[in-house]
C-alpha positions as CSV (number, residue, x, y, z in Angstrom):
1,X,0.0,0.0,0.0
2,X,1.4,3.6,-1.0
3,X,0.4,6.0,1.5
4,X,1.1,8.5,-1.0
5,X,-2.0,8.2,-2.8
6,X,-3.7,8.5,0.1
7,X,-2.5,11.6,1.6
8,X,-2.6,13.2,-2.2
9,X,-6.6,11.7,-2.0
10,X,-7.0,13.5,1.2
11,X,-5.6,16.3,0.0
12,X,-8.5,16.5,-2.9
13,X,-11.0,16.0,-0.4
14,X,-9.7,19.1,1.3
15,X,-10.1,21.4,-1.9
16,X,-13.5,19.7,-2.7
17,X,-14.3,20.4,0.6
18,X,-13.6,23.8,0.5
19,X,-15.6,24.1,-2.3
20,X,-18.7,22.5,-0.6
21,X,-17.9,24.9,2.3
22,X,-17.7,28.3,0.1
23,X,-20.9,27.1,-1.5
24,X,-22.5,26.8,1.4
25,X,-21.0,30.0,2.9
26,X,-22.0,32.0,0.0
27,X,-25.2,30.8,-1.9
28,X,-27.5,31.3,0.1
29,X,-26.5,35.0,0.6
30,X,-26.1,35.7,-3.0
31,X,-29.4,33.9,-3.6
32,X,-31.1,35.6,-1.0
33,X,-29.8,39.2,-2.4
34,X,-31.1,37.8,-6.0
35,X,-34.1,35.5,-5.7
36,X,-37.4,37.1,-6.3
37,X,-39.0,35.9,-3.2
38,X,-36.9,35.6,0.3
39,X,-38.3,31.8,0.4
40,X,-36.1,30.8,-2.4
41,X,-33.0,32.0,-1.1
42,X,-31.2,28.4,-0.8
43,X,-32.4,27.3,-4.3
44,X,-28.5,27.6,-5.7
45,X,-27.7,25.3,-2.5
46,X,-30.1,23.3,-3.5
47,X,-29.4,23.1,-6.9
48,X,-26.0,22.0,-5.7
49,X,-27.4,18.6,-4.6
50,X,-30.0,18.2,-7.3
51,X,-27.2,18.3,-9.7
52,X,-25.1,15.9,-7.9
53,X,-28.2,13.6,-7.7
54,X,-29.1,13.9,-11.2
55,X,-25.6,13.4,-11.7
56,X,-24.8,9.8,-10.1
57,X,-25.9,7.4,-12.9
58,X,-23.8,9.4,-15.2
59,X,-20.8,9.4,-12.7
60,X,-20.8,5.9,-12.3
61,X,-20.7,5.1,-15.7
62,X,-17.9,7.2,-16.5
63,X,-16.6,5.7,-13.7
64,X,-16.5,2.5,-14.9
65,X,-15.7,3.2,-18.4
66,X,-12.8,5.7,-18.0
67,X,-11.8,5.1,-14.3
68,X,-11.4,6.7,-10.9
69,X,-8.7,9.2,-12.2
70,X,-10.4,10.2,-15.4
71,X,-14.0,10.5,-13.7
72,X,-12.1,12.7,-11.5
73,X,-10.4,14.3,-13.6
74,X,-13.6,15.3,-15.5
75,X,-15.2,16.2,-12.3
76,X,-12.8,19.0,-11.9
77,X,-12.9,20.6,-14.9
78,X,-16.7,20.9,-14.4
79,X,-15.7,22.5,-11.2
80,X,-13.3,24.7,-13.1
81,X,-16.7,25.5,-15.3
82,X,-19.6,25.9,-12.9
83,X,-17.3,28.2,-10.7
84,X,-16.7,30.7,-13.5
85,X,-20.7,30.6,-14.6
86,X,-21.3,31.3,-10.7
87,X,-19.3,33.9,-11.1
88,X,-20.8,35.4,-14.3
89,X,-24.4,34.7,-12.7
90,X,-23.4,37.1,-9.9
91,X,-22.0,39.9,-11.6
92,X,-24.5,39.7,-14.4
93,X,-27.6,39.7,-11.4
94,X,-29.1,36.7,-12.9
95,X,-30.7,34.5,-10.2
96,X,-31.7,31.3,-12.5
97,X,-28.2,31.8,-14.2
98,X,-26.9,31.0,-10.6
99,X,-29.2,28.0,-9.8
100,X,-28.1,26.2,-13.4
101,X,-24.5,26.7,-12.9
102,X,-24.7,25.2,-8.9
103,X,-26.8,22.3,-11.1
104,X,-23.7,22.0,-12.7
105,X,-21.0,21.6,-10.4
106,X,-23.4,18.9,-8.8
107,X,-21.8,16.8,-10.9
108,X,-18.4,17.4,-9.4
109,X,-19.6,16.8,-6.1
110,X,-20.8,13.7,-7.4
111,X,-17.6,12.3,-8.1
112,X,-16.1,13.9,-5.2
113,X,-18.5,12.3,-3.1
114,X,-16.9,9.0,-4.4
115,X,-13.3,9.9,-2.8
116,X,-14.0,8.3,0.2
117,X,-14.6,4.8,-1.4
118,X,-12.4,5.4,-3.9
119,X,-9.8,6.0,-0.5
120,X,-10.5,2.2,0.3
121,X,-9.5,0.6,-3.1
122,X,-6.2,2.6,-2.0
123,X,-5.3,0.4,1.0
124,X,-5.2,-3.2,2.1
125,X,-8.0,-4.5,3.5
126,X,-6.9,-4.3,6.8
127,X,-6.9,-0.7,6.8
128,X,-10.2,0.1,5.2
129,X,-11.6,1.6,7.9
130,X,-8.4,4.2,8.9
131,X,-8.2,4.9,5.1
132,X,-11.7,6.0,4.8
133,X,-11.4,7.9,8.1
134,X,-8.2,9.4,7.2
135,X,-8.8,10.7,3.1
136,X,-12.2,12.1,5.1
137,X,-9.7,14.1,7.7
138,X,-8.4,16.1,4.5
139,X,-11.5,17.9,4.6
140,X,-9.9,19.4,7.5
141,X,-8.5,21.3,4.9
142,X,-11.6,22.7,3.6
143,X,-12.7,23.3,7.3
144,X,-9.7,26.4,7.7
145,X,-9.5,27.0,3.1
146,X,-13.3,27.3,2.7
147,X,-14.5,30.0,5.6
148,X,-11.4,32.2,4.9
149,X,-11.4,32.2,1.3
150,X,-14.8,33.1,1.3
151,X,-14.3,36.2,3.8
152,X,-11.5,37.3,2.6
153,X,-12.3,37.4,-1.0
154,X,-15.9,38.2,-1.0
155,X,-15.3,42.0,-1.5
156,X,-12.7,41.4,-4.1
157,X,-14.7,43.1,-6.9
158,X,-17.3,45.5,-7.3
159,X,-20.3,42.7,-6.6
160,X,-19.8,40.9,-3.7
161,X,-18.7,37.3,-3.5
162,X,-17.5,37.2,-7.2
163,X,-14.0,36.8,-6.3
164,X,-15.0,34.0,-4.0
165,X,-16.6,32.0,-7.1
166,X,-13.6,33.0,-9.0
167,X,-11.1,31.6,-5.8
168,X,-13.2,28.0,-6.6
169,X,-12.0,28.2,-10.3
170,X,-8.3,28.3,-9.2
171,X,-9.3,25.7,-6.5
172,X,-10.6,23.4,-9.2
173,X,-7.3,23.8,-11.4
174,X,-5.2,23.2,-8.5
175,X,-7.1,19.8,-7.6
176,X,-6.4,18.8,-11.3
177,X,-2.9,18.9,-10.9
178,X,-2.8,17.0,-7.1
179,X,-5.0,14.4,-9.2
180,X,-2.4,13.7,-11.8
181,X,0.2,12.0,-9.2
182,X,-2.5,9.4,-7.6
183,X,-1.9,6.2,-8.9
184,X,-5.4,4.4,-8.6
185,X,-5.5,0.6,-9.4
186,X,-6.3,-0.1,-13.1
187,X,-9.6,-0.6,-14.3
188,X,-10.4,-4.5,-14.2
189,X,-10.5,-6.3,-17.5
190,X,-14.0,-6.3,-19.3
191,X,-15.9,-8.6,-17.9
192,X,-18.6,-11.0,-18.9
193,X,-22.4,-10.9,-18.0
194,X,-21.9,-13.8,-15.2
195,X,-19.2,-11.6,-13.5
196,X,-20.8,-8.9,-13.2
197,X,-22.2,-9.5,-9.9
198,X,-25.9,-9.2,-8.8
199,X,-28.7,-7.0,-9.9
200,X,-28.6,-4.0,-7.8
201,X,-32.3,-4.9,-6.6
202,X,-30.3,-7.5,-4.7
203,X,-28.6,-5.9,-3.2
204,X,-30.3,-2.4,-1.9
205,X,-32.9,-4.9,0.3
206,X,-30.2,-6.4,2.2
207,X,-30.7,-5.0,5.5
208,X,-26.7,-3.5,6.0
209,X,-27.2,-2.1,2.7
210,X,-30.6,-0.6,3.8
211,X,-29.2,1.1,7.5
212,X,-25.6,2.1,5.8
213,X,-27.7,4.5,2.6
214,X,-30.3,5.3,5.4
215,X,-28.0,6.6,8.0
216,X,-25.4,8.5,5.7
217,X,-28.9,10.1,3.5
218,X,-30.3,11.1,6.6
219,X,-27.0,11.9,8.6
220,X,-26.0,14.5,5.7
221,X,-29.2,15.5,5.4
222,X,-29.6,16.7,9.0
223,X,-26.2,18.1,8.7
224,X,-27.1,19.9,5.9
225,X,-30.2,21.1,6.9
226,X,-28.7,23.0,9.8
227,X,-25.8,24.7,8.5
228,X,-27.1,25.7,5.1
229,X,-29.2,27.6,7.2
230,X,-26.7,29.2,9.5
231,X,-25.3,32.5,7.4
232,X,-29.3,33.0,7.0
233,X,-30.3,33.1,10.7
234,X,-27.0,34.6,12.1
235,X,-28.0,37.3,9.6
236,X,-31.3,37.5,10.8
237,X,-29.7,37.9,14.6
238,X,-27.3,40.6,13.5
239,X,-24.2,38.9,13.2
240,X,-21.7,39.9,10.2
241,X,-20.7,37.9,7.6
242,X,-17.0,37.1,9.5
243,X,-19.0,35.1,12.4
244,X,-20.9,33.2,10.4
245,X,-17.5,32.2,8.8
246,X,-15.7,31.4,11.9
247,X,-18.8,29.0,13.0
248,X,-18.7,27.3,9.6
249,X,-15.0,26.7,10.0
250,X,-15.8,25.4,13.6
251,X,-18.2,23.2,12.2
252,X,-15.9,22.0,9.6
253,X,-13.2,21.6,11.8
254,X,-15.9,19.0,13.7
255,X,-16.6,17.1,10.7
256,X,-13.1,16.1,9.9
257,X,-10.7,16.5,12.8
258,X,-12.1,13.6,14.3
259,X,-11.0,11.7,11.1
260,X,-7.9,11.0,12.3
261,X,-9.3,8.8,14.9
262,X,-12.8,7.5,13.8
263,X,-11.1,4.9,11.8
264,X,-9.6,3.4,15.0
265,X,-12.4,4.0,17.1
266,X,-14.7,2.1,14.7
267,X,-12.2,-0.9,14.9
268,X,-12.1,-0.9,18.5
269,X,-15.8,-0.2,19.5
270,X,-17.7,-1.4,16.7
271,X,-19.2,0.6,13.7
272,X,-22.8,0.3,14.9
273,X,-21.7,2.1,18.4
274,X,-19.7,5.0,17.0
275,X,-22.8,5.9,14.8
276,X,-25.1,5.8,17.5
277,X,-22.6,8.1,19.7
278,X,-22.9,10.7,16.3
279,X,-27.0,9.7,16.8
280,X,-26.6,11.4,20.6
281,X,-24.3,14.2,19.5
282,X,-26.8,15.8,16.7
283,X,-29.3,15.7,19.8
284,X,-27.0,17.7,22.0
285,X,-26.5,20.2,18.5
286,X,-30.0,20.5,18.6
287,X,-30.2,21.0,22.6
288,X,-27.5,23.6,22.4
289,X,-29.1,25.5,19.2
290,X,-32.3,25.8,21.0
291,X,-30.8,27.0,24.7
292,X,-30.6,30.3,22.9
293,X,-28.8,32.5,19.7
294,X,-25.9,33.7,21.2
295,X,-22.4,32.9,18.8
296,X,-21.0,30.7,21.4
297,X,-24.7,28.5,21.0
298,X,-23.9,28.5,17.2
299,X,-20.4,27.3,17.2
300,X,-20.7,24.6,20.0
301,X,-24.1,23.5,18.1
302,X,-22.4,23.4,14.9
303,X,-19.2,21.5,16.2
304,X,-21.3,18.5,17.8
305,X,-23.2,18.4,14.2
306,X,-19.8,18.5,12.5
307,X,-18.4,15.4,14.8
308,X,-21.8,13.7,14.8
309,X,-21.8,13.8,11.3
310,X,-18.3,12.2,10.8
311,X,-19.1,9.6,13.1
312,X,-21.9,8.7,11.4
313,X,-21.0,9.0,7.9
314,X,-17.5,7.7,8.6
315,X,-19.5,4.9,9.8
316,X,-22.3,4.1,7.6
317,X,-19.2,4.2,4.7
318,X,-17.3,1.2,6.3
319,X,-20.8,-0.5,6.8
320,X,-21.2,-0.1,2.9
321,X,-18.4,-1.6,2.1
322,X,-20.3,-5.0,3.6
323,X,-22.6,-5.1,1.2
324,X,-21.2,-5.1,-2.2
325,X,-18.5,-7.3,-3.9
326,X,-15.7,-5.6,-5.9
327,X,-17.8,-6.0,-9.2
328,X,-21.0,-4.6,-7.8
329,X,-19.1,-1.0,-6.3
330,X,-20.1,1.4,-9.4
331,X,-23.9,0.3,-9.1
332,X,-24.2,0.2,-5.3
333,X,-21.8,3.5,-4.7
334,X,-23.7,5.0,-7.4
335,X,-27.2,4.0,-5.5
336,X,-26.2,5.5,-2.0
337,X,-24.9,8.5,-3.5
338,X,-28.7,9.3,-5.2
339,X,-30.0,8.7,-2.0
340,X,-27.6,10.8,0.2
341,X,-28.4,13.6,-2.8
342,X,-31.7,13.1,-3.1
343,X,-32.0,14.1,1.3
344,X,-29.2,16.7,0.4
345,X,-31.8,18.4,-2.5
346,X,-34.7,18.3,0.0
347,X,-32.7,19.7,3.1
348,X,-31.4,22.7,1.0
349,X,-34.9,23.7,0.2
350,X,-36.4,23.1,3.5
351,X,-33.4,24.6,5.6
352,X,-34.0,28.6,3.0
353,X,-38.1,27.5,3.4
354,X,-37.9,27.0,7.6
355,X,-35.5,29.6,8.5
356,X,-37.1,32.3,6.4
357,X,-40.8,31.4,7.5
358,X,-40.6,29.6,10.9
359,X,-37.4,30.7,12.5
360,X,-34.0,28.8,14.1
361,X,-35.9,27.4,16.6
362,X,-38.2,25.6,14.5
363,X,-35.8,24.5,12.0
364,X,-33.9,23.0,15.1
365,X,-37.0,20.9,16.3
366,X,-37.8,19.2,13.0
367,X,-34.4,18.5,12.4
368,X,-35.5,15.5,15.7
369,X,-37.3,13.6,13.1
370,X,-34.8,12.7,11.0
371,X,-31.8,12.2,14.1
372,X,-34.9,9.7,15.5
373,X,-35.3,7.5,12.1
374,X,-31.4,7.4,12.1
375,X,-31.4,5.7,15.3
376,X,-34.4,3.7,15.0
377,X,-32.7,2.7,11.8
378,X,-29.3,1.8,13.9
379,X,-31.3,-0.4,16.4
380,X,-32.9,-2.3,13.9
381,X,-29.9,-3.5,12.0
382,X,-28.5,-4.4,15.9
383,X,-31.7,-6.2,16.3
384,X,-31.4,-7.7,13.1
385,X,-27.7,-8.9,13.6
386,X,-27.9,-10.4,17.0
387,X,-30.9,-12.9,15.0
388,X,-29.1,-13.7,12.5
389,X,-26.3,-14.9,15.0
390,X,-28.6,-16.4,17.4
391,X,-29.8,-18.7,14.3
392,X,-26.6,-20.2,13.6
């Protein structure tokens, strides 16, 4: 195993993090100052994730026809793209201009979302879970890149937040070049219809299958639903634009510091425990987010989503990993991702819809749903399990 590759991998997590991260910082803001009705505000967020989930069968067969690297590659030059039409959009005032080209790059988060499995195909089998854990740390990366970028460039020009877009396009070309030095195993010989491995029907209704997409849709979706809406409501309390920064780099900072540790804690303690700690700390986000609006409420309540969320999407990506064979990874990666974007797209619009209409402390409340189902969903797969055993 070359731990090259990986650290390079992590690396490209980082810058696609930081992209996610300015997005998030940024679109909503820029919507809200173009969209004709406050309500529609986090429509280029959630463009983001419609595009990545429109996006997933067409990733995975480029995937498999051209490889990690070249799907990667292409990935990033659609970033390079969508980044400069953002741009464009904003200086030109054009609201639906904006929304198409965050469509757009939803296709390079679509293959960036793949880096993490992509991540276990690097190491030896022994080390899944640690490489997963640790090409998800890079996003560390994206935690301190992302937040500043967008602060310090967002007055750049004239119309705020065009240099911001236009700091993702250099992003984008400097990702290309880290992806030219990871070596990724070569693309399998062609195979025949009897090796290609089950029909994917098979395998989304095994019950690991089932928990793993449900916890990592709905774990991203809760995550997503809360901080898409933060640089909304810490406007609407009267923070400035540099708070609402520092939280989202707080957050961040949650989501992937812990990566250089889940891996091991997973090993040790079993995956099904360490989600269901990341199941108790999005409670205790949305606990804290509801004690009150002060910025020390924000941060802490974003920095327990952040490490819940790692926890449990750490986890539910090494659970994955049990329910497809080698030959069977483009269609069920590809399957998990829709889902996971599909949660994303709704979230986006909900998080504008609830924090423009209801409030914060609304938002917070229905966010319990989904943190219940994840749990419920984690206790039936335990349940599930210890039968299995017990018939044996």
């Amino acid at each position: 195993m070359n731990k090259k590759n990986l650290w390079l991998l992590a690396a490209a997590q980082g810058l696609f993090l930081t992209n996610n991260i300015v997005f998030i910082a940024i679109n909503g803001l820029v919507g809200l100052s173009l969209a004709p009705q406050g309500w529609m505000a986090t429509l280029p967020v959630m463009g983001y994730v419609v595009g990545g989930a429109l996006s997933t069968p067409l990733v995975a067969r480029m995937q498999s026809a051209h490889g990690r690297k070249g799907s990667f590659q292409i990935g990033l030059l659609v970033a390079f793209v969508s980044a400069l039409l953002c741009a464009w959009a904003a200086m030109d005032k054009s609201f639906w201009l904006l929304v198409a080209a965050t469509v757009i790059a939803g296709y390079y988060s679509a293959n960036g979302q793949l880096y993490r499995f992509a991540a276990a195909e690097l190491s030896t089998p022994d080390f899944r879970e640690k490489a997963v854990s640790l090409v998800l740390a890079g996003g560390l990366l994206g935690a301190v890149l992302g937040p500043n970028l967008a602060s310090r460039t967002r007055n750049m020009f004239e119309v705020p937040f065009v240099g911001a877009y236009l700091a993702l396009a250099v992003v984008a070309l400097l990702s290309i070049a880290i992806m030219a030095f990871i070596n990724f195993p070569s693309l399998p010989p062609g195979k025949t219809d009897v090796d290609k491995g089950r029909p994917l029907s098979a395998i989304i209704r095994q019950p690991v299958f089932i928990v793993a997409t449900a916890c990592a849709a709905l774990g991203f979706g809760v995550m997503n639903l809360l901080m898409a809406a933060t640089p909304l409501a810490m406007k609407v309390c009267g923070y400035p634009f540099d708070d609402a920064a520092l939280v989202l780099e707080w957050h961040v900072i949650g989501m992937f510091a812990p990566g250089f540790f889940t891996g091991h804690l997973i090993k040790r303690f079993g995956v099904l425990n360490i989600m269901g700690v990341g199941v108790v700390l999005n409670l205790a986000c949305i606990a804290i987010a509801l004690s009150g609006v002060d910025i020390h409420q924000f941060l802490i309540a974003l920095f327990f989503l952040g490490v819940g969320w790692n926890f449990l999407f750490t986890g539910s990506t090494t659970l994955s990993l049990q329910a497809y064979r080698p030959e069977e990874k483009d269609r069920a990666q590809a399957a998990i991702n829709f889902f996971v974007f599909a949660t994303m797209a709704l979230t986006s619009f909900a998080s504008g819809a609830l924090v423009t209409t209801k409030g914060w402390q609304w938002l917070n409340v229905g966010s319990l749903v989904p943190v219940a189902l994840t749990g419920l969903a984690l206790l039936w797969l335990a349940w599930v399990s210890r039968q299995s055993r017990a018939s044996y």
